[in-house]
C-alpha positions, 0 to 999 in steps of 0.5 A, a space after each residue: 717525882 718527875 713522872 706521877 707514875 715513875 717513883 722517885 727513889 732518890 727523891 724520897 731519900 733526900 727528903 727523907 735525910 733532910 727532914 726525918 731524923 727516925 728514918 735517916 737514923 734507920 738508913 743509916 743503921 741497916 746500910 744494906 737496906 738502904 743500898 737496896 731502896 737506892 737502887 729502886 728495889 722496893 719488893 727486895 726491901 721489903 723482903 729483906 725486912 720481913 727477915 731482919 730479926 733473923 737469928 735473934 736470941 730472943 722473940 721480942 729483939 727480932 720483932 723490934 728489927 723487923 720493925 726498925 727495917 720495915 718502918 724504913 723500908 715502907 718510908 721510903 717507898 710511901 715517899 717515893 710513890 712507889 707503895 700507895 697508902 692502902 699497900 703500905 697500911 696493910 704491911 704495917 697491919 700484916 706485921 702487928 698480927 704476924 707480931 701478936 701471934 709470935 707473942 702469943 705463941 713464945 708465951 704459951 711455950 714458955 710454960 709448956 714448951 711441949 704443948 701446940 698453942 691454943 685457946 688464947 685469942 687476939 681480937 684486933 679493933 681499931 685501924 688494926 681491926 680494919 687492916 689501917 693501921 699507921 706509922 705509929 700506931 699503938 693496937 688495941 687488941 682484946 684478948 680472950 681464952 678458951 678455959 678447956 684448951 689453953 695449954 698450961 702447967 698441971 698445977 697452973 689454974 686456967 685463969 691464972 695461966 691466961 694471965 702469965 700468958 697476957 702479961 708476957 705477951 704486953 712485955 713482948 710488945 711494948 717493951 722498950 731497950 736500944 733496939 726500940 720497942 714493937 708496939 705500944 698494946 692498949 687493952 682498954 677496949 675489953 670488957 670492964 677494962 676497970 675491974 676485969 683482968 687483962 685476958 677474958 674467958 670467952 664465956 664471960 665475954 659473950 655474956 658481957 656482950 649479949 647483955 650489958 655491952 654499950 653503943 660504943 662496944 657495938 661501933 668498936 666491934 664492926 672493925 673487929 677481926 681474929 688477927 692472932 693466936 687461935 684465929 678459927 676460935 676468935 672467928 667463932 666467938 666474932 660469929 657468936 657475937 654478931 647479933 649483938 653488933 648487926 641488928 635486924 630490928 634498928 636499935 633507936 635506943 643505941 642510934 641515940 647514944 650514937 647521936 651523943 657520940 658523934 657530937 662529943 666526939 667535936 665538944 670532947 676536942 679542944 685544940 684548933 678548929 681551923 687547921 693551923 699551927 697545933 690542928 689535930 688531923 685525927 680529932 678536928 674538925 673535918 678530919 680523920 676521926 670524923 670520916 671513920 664515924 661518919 661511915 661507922 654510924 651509918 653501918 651501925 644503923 643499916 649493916 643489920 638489914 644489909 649485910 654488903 655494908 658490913 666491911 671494916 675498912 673505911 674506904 671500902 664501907 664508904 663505897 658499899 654505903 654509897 652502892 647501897 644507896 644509903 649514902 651519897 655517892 658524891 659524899 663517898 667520894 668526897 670523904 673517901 679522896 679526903 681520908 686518904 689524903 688525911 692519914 698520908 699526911 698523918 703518915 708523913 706527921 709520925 716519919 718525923 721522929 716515930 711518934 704518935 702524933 696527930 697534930 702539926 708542929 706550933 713551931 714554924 720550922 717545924 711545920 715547914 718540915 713536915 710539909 717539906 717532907 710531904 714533898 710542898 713548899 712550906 706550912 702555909 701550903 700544908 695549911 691551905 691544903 688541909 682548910 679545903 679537905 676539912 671544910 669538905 669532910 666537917 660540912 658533911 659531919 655538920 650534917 650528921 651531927 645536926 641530924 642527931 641533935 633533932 632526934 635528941 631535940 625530940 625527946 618529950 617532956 616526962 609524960 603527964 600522969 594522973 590529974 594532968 594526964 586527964 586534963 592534956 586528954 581533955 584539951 586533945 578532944 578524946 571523950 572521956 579523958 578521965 576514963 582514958 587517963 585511968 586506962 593508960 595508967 593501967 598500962 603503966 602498972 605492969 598490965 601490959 608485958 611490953 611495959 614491965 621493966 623500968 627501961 620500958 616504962 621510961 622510954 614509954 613515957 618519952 613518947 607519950 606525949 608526942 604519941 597522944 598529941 598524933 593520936 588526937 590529930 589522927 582521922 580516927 582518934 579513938 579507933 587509932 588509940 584502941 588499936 595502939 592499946 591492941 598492939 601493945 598487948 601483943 608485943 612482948 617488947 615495945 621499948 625498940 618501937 617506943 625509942 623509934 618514934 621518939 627518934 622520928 617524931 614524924 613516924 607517931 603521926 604516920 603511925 597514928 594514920 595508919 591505925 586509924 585507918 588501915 586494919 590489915 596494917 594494923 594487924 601486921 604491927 601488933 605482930 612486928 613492930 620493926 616493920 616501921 624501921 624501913 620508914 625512917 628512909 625516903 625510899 620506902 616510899 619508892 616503888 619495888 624494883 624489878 623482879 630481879 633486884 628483888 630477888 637479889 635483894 631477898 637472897 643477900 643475907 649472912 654467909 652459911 645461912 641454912 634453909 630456915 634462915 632463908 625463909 626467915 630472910 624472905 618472910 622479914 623482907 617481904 613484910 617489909 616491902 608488903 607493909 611499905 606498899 600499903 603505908 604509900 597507898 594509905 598516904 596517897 602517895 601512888 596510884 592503886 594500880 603502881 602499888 597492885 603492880 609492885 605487890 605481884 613483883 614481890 611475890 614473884 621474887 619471893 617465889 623465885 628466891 625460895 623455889 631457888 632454896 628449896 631446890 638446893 636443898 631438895 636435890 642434897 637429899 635426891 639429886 636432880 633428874 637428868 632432863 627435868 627441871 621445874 616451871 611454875 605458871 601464876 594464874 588469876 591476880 598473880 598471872 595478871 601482875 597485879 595483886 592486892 594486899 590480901 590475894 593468894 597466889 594462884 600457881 599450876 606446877 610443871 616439870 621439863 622432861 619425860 615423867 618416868 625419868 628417876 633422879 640421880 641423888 642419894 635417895 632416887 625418886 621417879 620424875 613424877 613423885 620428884 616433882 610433886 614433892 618438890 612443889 608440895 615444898 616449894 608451897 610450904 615455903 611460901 605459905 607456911 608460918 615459921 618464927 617471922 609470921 606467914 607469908 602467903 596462901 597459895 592456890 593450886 586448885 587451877 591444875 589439870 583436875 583441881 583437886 583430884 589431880 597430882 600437884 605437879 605435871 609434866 608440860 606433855 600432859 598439861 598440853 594434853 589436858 588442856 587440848 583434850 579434857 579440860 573445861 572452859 572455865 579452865 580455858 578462861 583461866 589460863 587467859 591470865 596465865 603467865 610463866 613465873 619460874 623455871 629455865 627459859 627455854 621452859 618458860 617458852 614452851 609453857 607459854 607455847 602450849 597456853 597460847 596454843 589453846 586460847 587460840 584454839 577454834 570454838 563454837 561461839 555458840 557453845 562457849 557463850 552458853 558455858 560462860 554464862 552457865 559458870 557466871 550464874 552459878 558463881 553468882 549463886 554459890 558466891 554472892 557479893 560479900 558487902 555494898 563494896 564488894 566490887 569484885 562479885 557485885 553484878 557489874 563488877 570485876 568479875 564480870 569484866 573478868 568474863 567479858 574479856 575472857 569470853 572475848 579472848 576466847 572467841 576471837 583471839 584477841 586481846 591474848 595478854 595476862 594483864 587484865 588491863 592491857 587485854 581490855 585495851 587491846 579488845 577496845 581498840 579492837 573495837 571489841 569492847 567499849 572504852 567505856 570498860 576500860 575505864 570502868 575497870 580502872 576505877 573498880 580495880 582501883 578500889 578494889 586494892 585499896 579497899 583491901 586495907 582500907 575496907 577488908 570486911 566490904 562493909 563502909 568504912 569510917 569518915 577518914 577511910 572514906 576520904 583517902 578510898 575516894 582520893 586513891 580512885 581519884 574522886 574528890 569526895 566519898 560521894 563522888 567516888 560512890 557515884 562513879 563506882 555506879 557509873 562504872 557498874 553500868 557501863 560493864 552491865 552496858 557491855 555485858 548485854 552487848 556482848 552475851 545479849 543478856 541484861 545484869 540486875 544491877 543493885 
């Protein structure tokens, strides 16, 4: 080519005489096509070999035709620069299922010439399955029949017409006579391929599927598609089986065997492996098998939970892998750049003579050839070439391999039993190894329901050495060990959790921390165990997002998802984050206040995707009303942005609008009902327990009225409450209020009328008594629940909480939800000492990590103690006891400096 975006006609025909027999005997047999590739028309040539089997006599002669003509017509266009690489992979795709399904059909018709065709489906894999397909390519379909639809004979059974039907459709395809042949057909990837006919009942295939399938079936399947014959049945059956190939849960058993495969797939190859004479560009080393499994075996691992990797193309996966952040975005390129240029020389390999052939020529000439033909110099060229690309791609699979071979370095010894169980429980330090031996071999004997099947005792007896030696070094080796036993007990199926820790080793000794130390974690593990899958990523260990990634996060899910999946969907992503949160604050790893921060950002995602549900379906049943739209105001910690791991959510639910409009749906309500069901729903979404556990409780007893009140309000009549009957406790809430959901010209409104309010005017006088009337009494009706209560405690957060409320109130200052960023605007005010600002840092610290780490209020263990005084930034248990006094002082300081009156602080 002489100008990289003009193709190079002639060119490509030159060299296509010189060095490719097959398509110089193809020019030279349709003389017509060849007239037309000469004079530049790319799209007239393929048009007209789209009709070359025009008037044949039979399906399986104007097949090979069309076949003859396109494999020209896209040589010489692949050459000539005029077709790029993914144009002409998907023509020479688009002719195998256009081929498939004229099989499929003539065979049908054949037995019942009257009958439409139905019920007998193609599932393309491979390169075909991904739109790839080569020059030379064989497919490797799997064929399938419906028993109740398949068109037959009266007297023909349906498993024996399946069988007519299959084996005519072989013969159509792979048939070889002068005119060539269509495609050589493999049928070795269905199921039982050794014992099972050529065509399988649907039903026998999802039970195959669904319960003896192999990791390779799975990795097989992530490229396949319906490509012919009954297509809407073949996409149902590939919907039926897509639990199978993306798991929710990641399947450690299967990510093993993966790890076997990725290494077998170089110990399996024994041709060069450095590119030269006789290099393998499929199977060597760096090249083109090595790319598809690199991209294969991250989809198998993450595509259950991120459905936006799910895509058969290699290319494309590799991209969606890189957004998706679970790759590089350099390796995706690199490999990306590299596969491409790989399969066009594999391309230019099969133009020579119409073979399947992956390897370059041992002959000299016959290197030179093909490099020629690529438009190089000679072989060394092609060489020179190839050594770079695979060094690039072998190094990145060198990676991968080695990644594996650790996880498969880490499989234990058989596990000890017995005599040898007590003495390795003696040596670990566990008191009363005897008794302890006798307890886990009770486990073995079928006690346990996640330990009756041999699967389960094996995989159990993998981890169990590594597992007791992380007991023995967690902080609380006999308290981890009880809640192991307790956890075990509640799982009906432990065998995924037990092949993951003996795929990350490291994960046992986190998890044995986690036991020790953190009951609420604890507790969420005995309910689902997955929830330690996302820490096999270093980012779980990063922050949430904002808001707004969150919720796109909780929204992706599977195409046609109903209502109950979505909350599904957000209970499971939830968890997840929720549970992350709580491993990095255990692990020290961010500060208490980043981790109370990321909790509130979650919830408000998760309010915001399932209000979103809940309102799509809400409107199928009654329409919307014209005017009216939903707002939902967070009040307490929500209100705030920050939450512990055992808040509620704290929510006032308004509407836009006028209260006596109607919805205009199928069954009309009024506004105010409209609404007020609408949040009974939207707080059922939130709270209540569905097959994936609970989510959230939710608080409503702050609206206008508490209780006696109706759910939701219009924003006219919260106003008017607000400015006319509400109480001042009532007032001091909205302090920390914050507008969560709804349009934003609600949203601006609400936060109108809440600043309207707090900067009311009132008499000091008055306001200070009915704050400390309502401390008082709170402090009867609500004492402090242990020695850490930090929250009811005199001197705690509840007392800041009315320091700064009252302040707020009084002079208008410091009007922001954050309880910390109000007490930093009061002090530089000079309103309040610096002193409570730091005061409240230390005690809200505590407060979020003492909700795992010491939920009951009471003092927790040694090794709790250890990582509450690191998490509040103290040294040791007494420094931190010492501050949390301190601290307490000082908002009894600035209690009696603000009301005049003196705290008993105990």
């Amino acid at each position: 080519m002489t100008d990289k975006d003009t193709p190079d006609w002639s060119g490509a025909l030159a060299r296509a005489r010189a060095h490719s027999p097959f398509l110089s005997r193809g020019l030279d047999r349709l003389p017509a096509l060849a007239e037309l590739l000469a004079g530049g028309d790319g799209e007239g040539a393929l048009a007209m070999a789209r009709q070359a089997g025009a008037g044949a006599e039979e399906v399986g002669s104007a097949l090979r035709r069309e076949k003859l003509a396109l494999a020209v017509a896209l040589g010489i266009g692949d050459l000539a620069g005029a077709f790029p690489l993914m144009r002409v992979v998907g023509e020479l795709t688009a002719f195998a299922d256009r081929s498939l399904d004229a099989a499929i059909r003539d065979a049908i018709l054949a037995r019942a010439p009257d009958a439409e065709p139905a019920g007998f489906i193609a599932l393309a894999l491979g390169k075909h399955g991904a739109g790839e397909l080569n020059y030379s390519s064989d497919i490797d379909p799997i064929l399938l029949y419906d028993p109740l639809t398949l068109p037959r004979r009266e007297r023909d059974e349906p498993g024996e017409a399946a069988q007519r039907v299959a084996r005519k459709v072989m013969e159509t395809m792979s048939h070889v006579t002068h005119e060539g042949y269509v495609f050589r057909v493999d049928l070795r990837l269905r199921p039982a391929s050794e014992v099972s006919p050529l065509a399988i009942p649907v039903e026998a295939a999802l039970t195959h599927y669904e319960s003896s399938a192999l990791a390779w079936e799975r990795a097989a399947f992530i490229r396949a598609r319906a490509c012919a014959g009954d297509i809407p049945a073949g996409e149902a059956f590939l919907a039926a089986i897509r639990p199978f190939v993306w798991r929710k849960s990641l399947d450690f058993g299967a990510i093993m065997e993966i790890g076997r495969l990725t290494r077998r797939i170089r110990a399996n190859h024994s041709g060069p492996k450095r590119p030269g004479p006789g290099f393998n560009l499929k199977q060597g080393r760096g090249g083109i098998r090595e790319v598809e499994f690199f991209a294969q075996t991250h989809q198998l691992i993450h595509g259950g939970r991120t459905p936006s990797i799910r895509l058969r193309g290699t290319r494309a996966s590799l991209d969606a892998l890189a957004e998706a952040g679970l790759i590089a975005a350099e390796d995706a390129a690199v490999l990306g750049e590299s596969y491409d240029r790989l399969r066009t020389l594999e391309h230019r390999l099969q133009m020579v003579a119409d073979h399947q052939t992956h390897s370059l020529p041992t002959d000299p000439a016959a290197l030179d050839n093909v490099a020629q033909l690529a438009g190089l110099a000679d072989g060394a060229a092609l060489i020179a070439e190839l050594e770079a690309i695979t060094e690039a791609v072998g190094a990145r699979y060198d990676r991968l391999i080695a990644q594996h071979a650790e996880e498969d370095a880490s499989v234990a010894l058989p596990a000890p039993a017995g005599t040898a169980l007590a003495e390795l429980l003696a040596v670990q330090g566990f008191a009363d190894p005897e008794a302890l031996a006798e307890r886990i071999e009770g486990w073995r004997s079928g006690r346990l329901r996640a330990l009756r099947s041999d699967a389960a005792r094996d995989a159990f007896d993998a981890v169990l050495g590594p597992l007791l030696s992380a007991f023995a070094a967690a902080p609380e080796p006999e308290r981890a060990l009880l809640r192991w036993e307790q956890l075990l007990t509640n799982l009906p199926s432990a065998v995924n959790l037990f092949r993951l820790l003996e795929a990350r080793p490291a994960l046992a000794q986190l998890l044995a921390r986690i036991l020790s130390l953190a009951p609420p974690l604890a507790d969420a593990l005995a309910r689902r165990a997955n929830l330690l899958d996302p820490l096999i990523d270093a980012s779980a260990f990063d922050l949430p997002p904002d808001v707004a990634a969150l919720a796109a996060d909780f929204e992706r899910g599977e195409d046609g998802d109903d209502y109950q999946q979505v909350l599904d969907r957000v209970r499971r992503r939830v968890s997840e984050r929720r549970f992350a949160l709580g491993v990095q604050l255990i692990e020290g790893v961010r500060d208490p206040m980043e981790i109370g921060q990321g909790l509130a950002r979650v919830a408000q995602a998760a309010l915001k995707v399932l209000a979103d549900a809940t309102i799509a379906e809400f409107e199928s049943a009654h329409g919307k009303v014209p005017g009216g739209e939903l707002v939902v105001l967070g009040l307490g910690r929500f209100g705030g942005g920050s939450l512990t791991h055992a808040s509620d959510l704290d929510l006032v639910y308004l509407f836009t609008g006028e209260h006596g409009a109607e919805s205009d749906g199928a069954r009309p309500l009024g506004a105010t009902l409209y609404f007020n069901r609408l949040a009974q729903r939207i707080s059922g979404a939130l709270s209540v327990p569905t097959a994936e556990g609970a989510l959230y409780e939710v608080d409503t007893r702050l609206r206008p009225s508490g209780a006696q009140g109706p759910l939701a309000v219009s924003l006219d009549s919260f106003a008017r409450y607000q400015h006319e009957s509400a109480w001042t406790w009532e007032h001091m809430a909205l302090a920390r209020a914050r507008p969560l959901y709804g349009p934003a010209a609600g949203q601006a409104e609400l936060q109108d009328i809440v600043r309207g309010v707090l900067t009311m005017p009132r008499d000091p006088v008055k306001l200070g008594e009915d704050v400390l009337h309502m401390r008082r009494e709170m402090a009867r009706h609500k004492p402090a629940k242990g020695p850490l209560d930090v929250k009811l405690a005199r001197g705690g957060l509840v007392d800041i909480e009315f320091i700064t409320h009252y302040l707020q109130l009084r002079d208008h200052a410091g009007l922001a939800p954050s309880l910390s960023a109000a007490i930093g605007e009061l002090a530089g005010a000079g309103l309040v000492p610096a002193a409570l600002a730091q005061a409240h840092a230390i005690l809200g610290r505590f407060l979020i990590a003492a909700r795992l780490l010491a939920p009951d209020g009471e003092e927790p263990p040694r090794a709790a103690r250890e990582v509450l005084a690191h998490a509040c930034g103290c040294g040791d248990w007494e420094t931190l006891l010492g501050a949390l006094a301190e601290a307490r002082w000082n908002v009894a300081a600035a209690w009696a400096a603000t009301f005049g009156e003196v705290l008993e602080i105990q």
